[in-house]
C-alpha positions as CSV (number, residue, x, y, z in Angstrom):
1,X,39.6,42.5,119.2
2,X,37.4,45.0,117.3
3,X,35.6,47.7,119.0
4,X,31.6,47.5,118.5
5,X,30.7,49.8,115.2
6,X,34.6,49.7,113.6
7,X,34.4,48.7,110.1
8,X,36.1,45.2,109.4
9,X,37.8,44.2,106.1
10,X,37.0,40.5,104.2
11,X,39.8,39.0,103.0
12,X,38.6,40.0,99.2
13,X,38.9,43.8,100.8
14,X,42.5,43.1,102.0
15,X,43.4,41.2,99.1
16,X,42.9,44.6,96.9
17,X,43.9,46.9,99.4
18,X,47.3,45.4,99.6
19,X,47.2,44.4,95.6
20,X,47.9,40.4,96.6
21,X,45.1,37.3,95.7
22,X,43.2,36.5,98.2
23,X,45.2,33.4,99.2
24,X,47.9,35.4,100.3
25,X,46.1,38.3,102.3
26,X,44.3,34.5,104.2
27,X,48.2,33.1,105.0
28,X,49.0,36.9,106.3
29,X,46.2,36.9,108.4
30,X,46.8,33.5,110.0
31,X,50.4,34.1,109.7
32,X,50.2,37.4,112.0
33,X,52.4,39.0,109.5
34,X,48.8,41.8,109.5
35,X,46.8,41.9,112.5
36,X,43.7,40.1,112.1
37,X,41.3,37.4,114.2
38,X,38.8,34.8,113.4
39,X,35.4,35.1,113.3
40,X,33.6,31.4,113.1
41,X,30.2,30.2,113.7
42,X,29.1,26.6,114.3
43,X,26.2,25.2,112.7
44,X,24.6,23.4,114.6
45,X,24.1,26.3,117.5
46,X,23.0,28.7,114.6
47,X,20.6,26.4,113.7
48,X,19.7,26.2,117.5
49,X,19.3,29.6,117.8
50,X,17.2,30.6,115.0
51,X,14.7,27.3,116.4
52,X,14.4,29.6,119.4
53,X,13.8,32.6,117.9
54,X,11.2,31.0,115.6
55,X,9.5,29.7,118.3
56,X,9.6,33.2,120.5
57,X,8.5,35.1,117.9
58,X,5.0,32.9,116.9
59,X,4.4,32.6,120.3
60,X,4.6,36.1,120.5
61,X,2.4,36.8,117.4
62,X,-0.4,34.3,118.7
63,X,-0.5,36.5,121.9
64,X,-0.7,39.2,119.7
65,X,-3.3,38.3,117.5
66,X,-5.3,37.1,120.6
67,X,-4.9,40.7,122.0
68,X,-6.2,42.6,118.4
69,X,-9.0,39.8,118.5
70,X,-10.1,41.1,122.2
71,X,-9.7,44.9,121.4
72,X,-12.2,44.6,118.5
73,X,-14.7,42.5,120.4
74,X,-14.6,45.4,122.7
């Protein structure tokens, strides 16, 4: 597993690195013939997730625009 902050290569990276297409730095990887991992995301909980986040942050900015309305009232 990578370490927070290392720099991680695409396969495109790999494939020029090692001077191979791209379709066979991909069967390498899954192959283990060169270490590497997946990295995969599912839709549905991205989508999820940036719901959330939209919601937090306009709540948020309401409370905040309530707060700037009160301090110039003041």
């Amino acid at each position: 597993m990578p370490v927070v902050g290392e720099s991680l290569l695409t396969i495109t990276d790999v494939a020029r690195f090692l001077s191979v297409t791209e379709k066979i730095a991909n069967w390498l990887g899954q192959s283990a013939q060169i270490p590497a991992f997946n990295v995969g995301l599912r839709e549905a909980e991205i989508w999820n997730w940036l719901e959330e986040h939209c919601q937090r942050d306009a709540a948020g900015a309401k409370k905040e625009a309530k707060r700037s309305r009160r301090r110039r009232a003041r």
